[in-house]
C-alpha positions as CSV (number, residue, x, y, z in Angstrom):
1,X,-46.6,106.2,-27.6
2,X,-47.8,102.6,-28.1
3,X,-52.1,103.0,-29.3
4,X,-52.4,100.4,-26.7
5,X,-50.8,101.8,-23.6
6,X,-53.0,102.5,-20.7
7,X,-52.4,106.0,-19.4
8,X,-52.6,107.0,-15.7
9,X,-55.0,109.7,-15.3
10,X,-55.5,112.2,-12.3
11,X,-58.4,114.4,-12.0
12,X,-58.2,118.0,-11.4
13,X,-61.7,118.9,-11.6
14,X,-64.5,116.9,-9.8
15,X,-66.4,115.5,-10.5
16,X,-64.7,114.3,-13.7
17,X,-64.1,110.6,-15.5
18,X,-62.9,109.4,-12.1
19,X,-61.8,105.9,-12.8
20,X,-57.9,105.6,-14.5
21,X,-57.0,104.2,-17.7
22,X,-59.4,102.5,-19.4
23,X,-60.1,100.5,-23.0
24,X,-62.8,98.7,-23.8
25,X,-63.6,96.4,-27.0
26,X,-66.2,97.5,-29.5
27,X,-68.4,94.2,-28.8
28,X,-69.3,96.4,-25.4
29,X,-71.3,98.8,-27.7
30,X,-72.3,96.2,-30.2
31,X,-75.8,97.3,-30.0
32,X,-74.6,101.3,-30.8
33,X,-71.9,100.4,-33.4
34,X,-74.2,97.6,-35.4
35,X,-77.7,99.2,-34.6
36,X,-79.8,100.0,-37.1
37,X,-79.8,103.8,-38.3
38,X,-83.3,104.3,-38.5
39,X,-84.6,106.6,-41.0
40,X,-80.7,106.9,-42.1
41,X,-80.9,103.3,-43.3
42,X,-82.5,105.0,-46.6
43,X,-79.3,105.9,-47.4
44,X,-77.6,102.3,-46.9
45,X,-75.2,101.4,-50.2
46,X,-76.1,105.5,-52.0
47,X,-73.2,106.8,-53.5
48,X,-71.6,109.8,-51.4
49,X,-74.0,109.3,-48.1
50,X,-70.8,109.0,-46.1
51,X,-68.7,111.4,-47.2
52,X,-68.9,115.0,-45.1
53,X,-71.1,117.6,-46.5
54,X,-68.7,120.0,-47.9
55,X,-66.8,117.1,-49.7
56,X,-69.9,115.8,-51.1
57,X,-71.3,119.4,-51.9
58,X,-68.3,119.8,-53.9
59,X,-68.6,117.1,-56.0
60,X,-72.6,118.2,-56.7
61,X,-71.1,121.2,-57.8
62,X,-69.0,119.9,-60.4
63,X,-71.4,117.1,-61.8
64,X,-74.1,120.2,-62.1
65,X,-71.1,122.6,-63.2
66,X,-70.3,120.3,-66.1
67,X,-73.9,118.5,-66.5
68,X,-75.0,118.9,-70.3
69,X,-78.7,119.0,-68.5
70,X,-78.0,122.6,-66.9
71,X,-77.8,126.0,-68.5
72,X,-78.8,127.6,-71.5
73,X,-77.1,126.2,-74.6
74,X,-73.9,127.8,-76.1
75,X,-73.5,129.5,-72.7
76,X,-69.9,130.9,-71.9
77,X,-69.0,129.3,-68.4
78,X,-65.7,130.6,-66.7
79,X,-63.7,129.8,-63.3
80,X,-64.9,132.2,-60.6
81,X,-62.9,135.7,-59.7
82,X,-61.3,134.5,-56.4
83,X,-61.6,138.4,-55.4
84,X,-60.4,139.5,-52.3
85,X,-61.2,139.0,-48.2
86,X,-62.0,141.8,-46.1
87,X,-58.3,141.8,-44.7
88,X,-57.7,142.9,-48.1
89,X,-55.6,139.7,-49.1
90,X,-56.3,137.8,-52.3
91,X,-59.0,135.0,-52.1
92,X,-58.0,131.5,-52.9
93,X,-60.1,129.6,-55.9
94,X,-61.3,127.4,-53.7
95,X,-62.8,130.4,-51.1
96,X,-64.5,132.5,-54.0
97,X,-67.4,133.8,-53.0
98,X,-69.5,132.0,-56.0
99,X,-69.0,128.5,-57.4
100,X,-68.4,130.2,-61.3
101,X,-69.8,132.6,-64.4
102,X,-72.3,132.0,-66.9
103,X,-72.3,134.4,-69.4
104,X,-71.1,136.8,-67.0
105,X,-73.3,136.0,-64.0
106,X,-72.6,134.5,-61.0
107,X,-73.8,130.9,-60.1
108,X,-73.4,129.8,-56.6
109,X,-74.6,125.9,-55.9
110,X,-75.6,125.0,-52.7
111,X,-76.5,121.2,-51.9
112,X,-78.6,119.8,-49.2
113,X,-79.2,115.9,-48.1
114,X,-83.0,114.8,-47.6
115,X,-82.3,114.1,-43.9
116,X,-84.9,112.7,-41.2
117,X,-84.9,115.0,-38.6
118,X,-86.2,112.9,-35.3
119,X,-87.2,116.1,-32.8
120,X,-89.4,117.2,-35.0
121,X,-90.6,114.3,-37.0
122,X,-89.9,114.9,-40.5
123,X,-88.2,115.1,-43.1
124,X,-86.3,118.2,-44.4
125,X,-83.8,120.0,-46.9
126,X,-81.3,122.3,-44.9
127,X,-79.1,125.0,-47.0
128,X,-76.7,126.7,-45.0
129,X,-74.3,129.9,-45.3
130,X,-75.9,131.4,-48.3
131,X,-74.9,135.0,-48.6
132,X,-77.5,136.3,-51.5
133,X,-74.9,139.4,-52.0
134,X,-72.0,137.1,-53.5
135,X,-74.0,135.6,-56.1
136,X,-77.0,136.4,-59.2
137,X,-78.2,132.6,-59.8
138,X,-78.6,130.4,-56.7
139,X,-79.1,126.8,-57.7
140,X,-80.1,124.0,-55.2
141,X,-79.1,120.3,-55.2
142,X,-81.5,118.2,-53.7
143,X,-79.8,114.8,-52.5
144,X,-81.9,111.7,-51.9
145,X,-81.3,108.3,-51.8
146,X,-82.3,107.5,-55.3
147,X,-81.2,111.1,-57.1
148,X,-80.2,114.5,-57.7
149,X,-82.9,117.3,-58.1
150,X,-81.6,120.5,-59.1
151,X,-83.6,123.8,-58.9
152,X,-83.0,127.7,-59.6
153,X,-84.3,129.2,-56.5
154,X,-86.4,132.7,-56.4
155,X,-84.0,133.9,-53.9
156,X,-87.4,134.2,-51.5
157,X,-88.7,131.2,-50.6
158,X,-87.9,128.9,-47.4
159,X,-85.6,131.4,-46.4
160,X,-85.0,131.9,-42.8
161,X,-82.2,134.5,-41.3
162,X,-79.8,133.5,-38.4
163,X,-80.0,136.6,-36.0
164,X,-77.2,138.9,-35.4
165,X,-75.2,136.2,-37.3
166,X,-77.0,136.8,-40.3
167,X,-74.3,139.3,-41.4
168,X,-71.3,137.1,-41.3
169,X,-72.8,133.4,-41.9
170,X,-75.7,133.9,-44.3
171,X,-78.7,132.7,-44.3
172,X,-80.6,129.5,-44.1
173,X,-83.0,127.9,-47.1
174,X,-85.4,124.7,-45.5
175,X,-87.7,122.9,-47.1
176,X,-89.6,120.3,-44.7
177,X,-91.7,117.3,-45.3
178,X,-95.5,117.3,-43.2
179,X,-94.7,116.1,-39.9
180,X,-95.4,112.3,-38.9
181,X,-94.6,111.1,-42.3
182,X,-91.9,108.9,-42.1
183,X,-92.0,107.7,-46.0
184,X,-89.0,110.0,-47.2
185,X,-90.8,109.4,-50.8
186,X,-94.1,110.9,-49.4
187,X,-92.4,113.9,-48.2
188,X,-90.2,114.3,-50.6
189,X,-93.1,114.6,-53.6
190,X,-94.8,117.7,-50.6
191,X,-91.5,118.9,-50.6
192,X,-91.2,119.0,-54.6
193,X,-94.7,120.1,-54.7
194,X,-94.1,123.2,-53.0
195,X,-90.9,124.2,-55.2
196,X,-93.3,123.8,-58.2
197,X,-96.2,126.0,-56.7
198,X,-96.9,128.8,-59.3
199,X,-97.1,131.1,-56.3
200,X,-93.1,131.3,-56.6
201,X,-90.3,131.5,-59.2
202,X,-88.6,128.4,-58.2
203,X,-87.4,126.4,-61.3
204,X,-86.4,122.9,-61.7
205,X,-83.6,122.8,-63.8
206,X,-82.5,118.8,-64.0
207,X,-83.1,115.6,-62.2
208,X,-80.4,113.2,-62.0
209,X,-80.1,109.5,-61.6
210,X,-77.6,108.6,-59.3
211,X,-76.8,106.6,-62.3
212,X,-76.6,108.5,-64.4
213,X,-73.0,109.2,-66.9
214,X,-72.6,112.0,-65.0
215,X,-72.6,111.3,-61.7
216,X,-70.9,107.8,-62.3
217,X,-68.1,109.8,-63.9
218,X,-67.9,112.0,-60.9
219,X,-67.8,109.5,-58.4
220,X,-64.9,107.3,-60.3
221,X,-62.6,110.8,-60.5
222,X,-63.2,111.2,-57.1
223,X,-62.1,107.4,-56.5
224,X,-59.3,108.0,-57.8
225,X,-57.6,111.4,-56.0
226,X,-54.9,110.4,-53.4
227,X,-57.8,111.4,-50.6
228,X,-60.0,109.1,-51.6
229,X,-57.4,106.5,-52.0
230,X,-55.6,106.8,-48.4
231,X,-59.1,107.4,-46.9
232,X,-60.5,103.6,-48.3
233,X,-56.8,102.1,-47.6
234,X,-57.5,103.4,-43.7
235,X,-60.9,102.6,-43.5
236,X,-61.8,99.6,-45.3
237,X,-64.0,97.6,-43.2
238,X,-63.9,100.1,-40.0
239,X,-66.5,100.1,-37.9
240,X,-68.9,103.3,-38.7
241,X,-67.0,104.2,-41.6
242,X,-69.9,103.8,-43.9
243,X,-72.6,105.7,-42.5
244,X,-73.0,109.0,-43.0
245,X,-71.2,111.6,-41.1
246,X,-73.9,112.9,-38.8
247,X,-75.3,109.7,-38.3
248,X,-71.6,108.0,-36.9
249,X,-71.2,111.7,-35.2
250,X,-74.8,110.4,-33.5
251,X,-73.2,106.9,-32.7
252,X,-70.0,108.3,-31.2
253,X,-71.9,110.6,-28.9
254,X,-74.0,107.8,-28.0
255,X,-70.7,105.3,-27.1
256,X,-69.6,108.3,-24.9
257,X,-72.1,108.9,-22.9
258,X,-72.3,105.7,-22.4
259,X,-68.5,105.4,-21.2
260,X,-69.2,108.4,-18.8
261,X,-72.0,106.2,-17.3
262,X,-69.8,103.2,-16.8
263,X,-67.2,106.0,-15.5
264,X,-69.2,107.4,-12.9
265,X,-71.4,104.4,-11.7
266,X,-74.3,105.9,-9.0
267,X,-73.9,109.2,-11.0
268,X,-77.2,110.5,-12.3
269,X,-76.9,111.2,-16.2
270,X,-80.0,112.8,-17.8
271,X,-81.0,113.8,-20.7
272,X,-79.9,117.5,-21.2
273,X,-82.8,120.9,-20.9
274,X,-83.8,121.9,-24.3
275,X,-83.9,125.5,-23.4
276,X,-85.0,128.3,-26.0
277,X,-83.5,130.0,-29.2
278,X,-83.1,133.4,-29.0
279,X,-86.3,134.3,-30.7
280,X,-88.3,132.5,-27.9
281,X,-88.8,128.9,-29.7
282,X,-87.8,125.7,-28.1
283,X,-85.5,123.7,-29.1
284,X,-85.4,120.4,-30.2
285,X,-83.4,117.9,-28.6
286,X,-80.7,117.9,-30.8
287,X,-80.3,121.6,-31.0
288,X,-80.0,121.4,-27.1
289,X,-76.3,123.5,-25.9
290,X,-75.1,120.5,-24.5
291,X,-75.3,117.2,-25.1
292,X,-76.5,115.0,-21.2
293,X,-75.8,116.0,-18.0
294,X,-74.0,114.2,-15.0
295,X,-75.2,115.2,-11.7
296,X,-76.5,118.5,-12.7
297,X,-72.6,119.0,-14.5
298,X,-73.4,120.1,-18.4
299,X,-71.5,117.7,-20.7
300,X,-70.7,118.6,-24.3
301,X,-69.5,116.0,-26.6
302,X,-67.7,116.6,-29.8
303,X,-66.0,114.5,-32.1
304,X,-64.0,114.4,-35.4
305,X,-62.9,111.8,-37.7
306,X,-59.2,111.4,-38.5
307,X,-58.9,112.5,-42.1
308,X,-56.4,113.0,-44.6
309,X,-55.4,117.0,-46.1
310,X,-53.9,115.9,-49.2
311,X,-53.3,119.9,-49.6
312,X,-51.6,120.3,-46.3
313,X,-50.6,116.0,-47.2
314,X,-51.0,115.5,-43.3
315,X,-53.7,113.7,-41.1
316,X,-55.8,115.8,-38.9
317,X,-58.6,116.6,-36.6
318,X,-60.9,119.1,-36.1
319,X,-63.4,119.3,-33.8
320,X,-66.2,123.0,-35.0
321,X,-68.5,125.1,-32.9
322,X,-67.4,125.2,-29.5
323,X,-69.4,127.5,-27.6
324,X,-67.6,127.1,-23.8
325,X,-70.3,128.9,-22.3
326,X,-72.7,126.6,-23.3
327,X,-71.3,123.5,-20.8
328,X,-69.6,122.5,-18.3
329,X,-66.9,119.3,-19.6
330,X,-66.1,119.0,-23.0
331,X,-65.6,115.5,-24.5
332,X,-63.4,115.1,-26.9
333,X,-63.6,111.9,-29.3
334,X,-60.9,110.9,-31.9
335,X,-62.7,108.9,-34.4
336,X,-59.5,106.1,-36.0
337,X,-59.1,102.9,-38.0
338,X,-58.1,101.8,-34.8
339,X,-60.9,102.8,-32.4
340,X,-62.4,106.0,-31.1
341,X,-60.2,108.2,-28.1
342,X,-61.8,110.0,-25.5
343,X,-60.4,112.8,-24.2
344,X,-61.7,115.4,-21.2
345,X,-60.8,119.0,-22.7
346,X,-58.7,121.7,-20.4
347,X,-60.5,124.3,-21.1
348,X,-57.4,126.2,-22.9
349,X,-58.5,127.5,-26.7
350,X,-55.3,129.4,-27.2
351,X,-53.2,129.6,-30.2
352,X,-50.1,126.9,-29.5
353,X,-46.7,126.3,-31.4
354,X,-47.6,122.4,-31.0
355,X,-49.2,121.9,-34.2
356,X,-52.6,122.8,-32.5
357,X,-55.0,125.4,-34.2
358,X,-57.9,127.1,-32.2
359,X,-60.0,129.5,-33.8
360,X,-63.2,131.6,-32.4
361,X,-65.6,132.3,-35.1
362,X,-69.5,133.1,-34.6
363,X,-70.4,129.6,-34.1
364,X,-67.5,129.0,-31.3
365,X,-64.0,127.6,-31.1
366,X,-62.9,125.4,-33.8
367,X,-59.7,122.9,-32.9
368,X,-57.1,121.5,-35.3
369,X,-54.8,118.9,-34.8
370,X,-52.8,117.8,-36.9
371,X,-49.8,114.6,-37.5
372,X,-47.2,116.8,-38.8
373,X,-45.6,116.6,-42.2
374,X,-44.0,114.0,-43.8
375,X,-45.9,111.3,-41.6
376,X,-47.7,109.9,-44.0
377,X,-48.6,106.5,-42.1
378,X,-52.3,107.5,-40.6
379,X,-51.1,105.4,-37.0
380,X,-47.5,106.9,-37.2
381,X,-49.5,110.4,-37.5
382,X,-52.2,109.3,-34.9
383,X,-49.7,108.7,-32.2
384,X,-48.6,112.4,-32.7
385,X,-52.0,113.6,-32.7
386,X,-52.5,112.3,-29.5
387,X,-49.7,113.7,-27.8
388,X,-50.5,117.0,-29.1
389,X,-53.6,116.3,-27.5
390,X,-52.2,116.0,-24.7
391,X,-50.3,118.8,-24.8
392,X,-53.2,121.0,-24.9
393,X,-54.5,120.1,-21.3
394,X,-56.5,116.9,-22.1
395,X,-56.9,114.3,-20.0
396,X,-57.5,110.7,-21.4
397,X,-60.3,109.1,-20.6
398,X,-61.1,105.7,-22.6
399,X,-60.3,104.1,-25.3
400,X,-62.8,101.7,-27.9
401,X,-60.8,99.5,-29.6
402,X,-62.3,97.8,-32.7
């Protein structure tokens, strides 16, 4: 399958993506793809801002791991005990329930990226999935656009619980600049100044330039592993590739919509009803259950970034939280050196022998697609994905071609 074929589309649901076949250049969404990022512009040239967050969390864990600026001195640090799952199979290293043992106790490191959040007007800290049972020391990596500040939490404050999924997801840990100030420096110093209240326990341990030897030395290793390597060799001058992952997931949604409007001309596409959590609040914006909606139809859009597993040493996709309830239309976009795909989902999240993965967790579906083996070519791989794709019900809709 060429990357430039057009592909005839019929529509079995109305109303859908209704015209057939379509790609348009990138200079049609010049003002999306090249616009500025806002408050995200803080992190323009940082080192790690566009890596994902579990990639850059870690590589904060081994830089405050190893740092000679944490722990006591002399202290005995080992690996983690993988231990075992509740299926009662044998935890990998990598899925421990702790990050590793000082003199016996366990240290779990969670890191969190000083992000403007534009509902609310602020900035914030957000630490997610942290299970207080699997661990004794909880330490906290604050990433800004200048440093690393790392703190010993009390294991009390910010802490905020996620409902029913509480049990199986953790909790979450916030710490939130005033509202209306838009000087990430301002906030961060209330932010600071509320970890170093003396009416709580909180501790900071180190404060690292992102300079500094040891971050430098982490960055370089990373530079050098075979993902980072056929990730730059892919990407290298992409569009979108250098900002941060939420802020191109942002952009993508944006181009999308924007392809549904030229899609359904005379359509009315609004923005979507925020709704209320289940404990009564409202939401903002971007915490809405869908993302716009087209003549009263709910649209969700979701997109993923084709990436290479150097442990699996195939390319994949995977698009997270799912919750089919929630809309009416999925959209699914394919994020590639070679332009973003748009796909209209089917609707069918079963298991498949295709090389397609979905999962239903707490938080929804989660879909994997990967190139296969031995295709190590990311546009040899690509090509496969897509027909996987598919394979799994979806209906093209447009390409954007860079």
């Amino acid at each position: 399958m060429s990357l430039r074929r057009h592909i005839v589309v019929g529509c079995r649901h109305a109303p859908c993506f209704n015209i057939r076949s379509l790609v348009l250049p990138a200079s049609r969404f010049d003002g999306i793809v090249n616009g500025s990022a806002g408050r995200a512009d803080v992190y323009e040239g940082a080192p790690f801002a566009n890596m994902n967050a579990k990639l850059r969390g870690d590589l904060f864990t081994g830089i405050v791991r190893t740092s000679e600026l944490i722990g006591e001195k002399g202290a005995h640090v080992t690996d983690a005990e993988p231990g075992m799952r509740c299926d009662g199979r044998r935890r990998a290293a990598s899925t421990a329930e702790y990050d590793w043992l000082c003199n016996g106790r366990r240290v779990e490191c969670k890191s969190s990226m000083f992000t403007w959040v534009g509902g609310a007007r602020r900035w914030s800290f957000r630490f997610q999935s942290v299970k207080f049972r699997s661990f004794d020391i909880l330490l906290l990596v604050l990433y800004t656009p200048l440093e690393l500040i790392v703190y010993q939490h009390d294991l009390s404050l910010g802490i905020s619980s996620s409902g029913a999924r509480t049990e199986t997801e953790g909790c979450h840990i916030c710490f939130y600049g005033p509202g209306g100030v838009g000087d990430w420096r301002v906030a961060l110093k209330s932010v600071l100044g509320r970890l170093d209240a003396p009416s709580n326990q909180c501790r900071q341990v180190a404060r690292f330039s992102l300079h500094h030897a040891s971050v430098v030395r982490a960055l370089s290793n990373f530079r050098q592993t075979p993902y980072a390597v056929r990730m730059d060799e892919a990407y290298h001058d992409v569009p979108l590739a250098s900002l941060a992952g939420a802020v191109r997931g942002e952009r993508i949604q944006a181009i999308a919509r924007l392809v549904d409007t030229i899609l359904n001309m005379g359509s009315l596409v609004m923005d979507p009803v925020v709704g209320a959590r289940s404990n009564g609040a409202r939401r903002s914006l971007r915490q809405a259950e869908y993302d716009w909606s087209r003549d009263g139809r709910r649209i969700e859009c979701k997109s993923s970034q084709l990436v290479w597993d150097p442990r699996k040493r195939v390319w994949s996709v995977t698009f997270r939280n799912i919750k089919p309830a929630s809309f009416d239309d999925l959209v699914l976009c394919i994020y590639t050196p070679h332009g973003i795909f748009l796909y209209r989902h089917g609707g069918n999240f079963v298991l498949s022998s295709i090389g397609v993965r979905s999962e239903i967790w707490a938080r929804g579906y989660s879909v994997s697609v990967s190139g296969g083996r031995h295709k190590q070519d990311w546009s040899i791989a690509l090509d496969s994905v897509l027909k996987k794709v598919e394979q799994l019900s979806c209906e093209y809709v447009a390409s954007v071609e860079w």
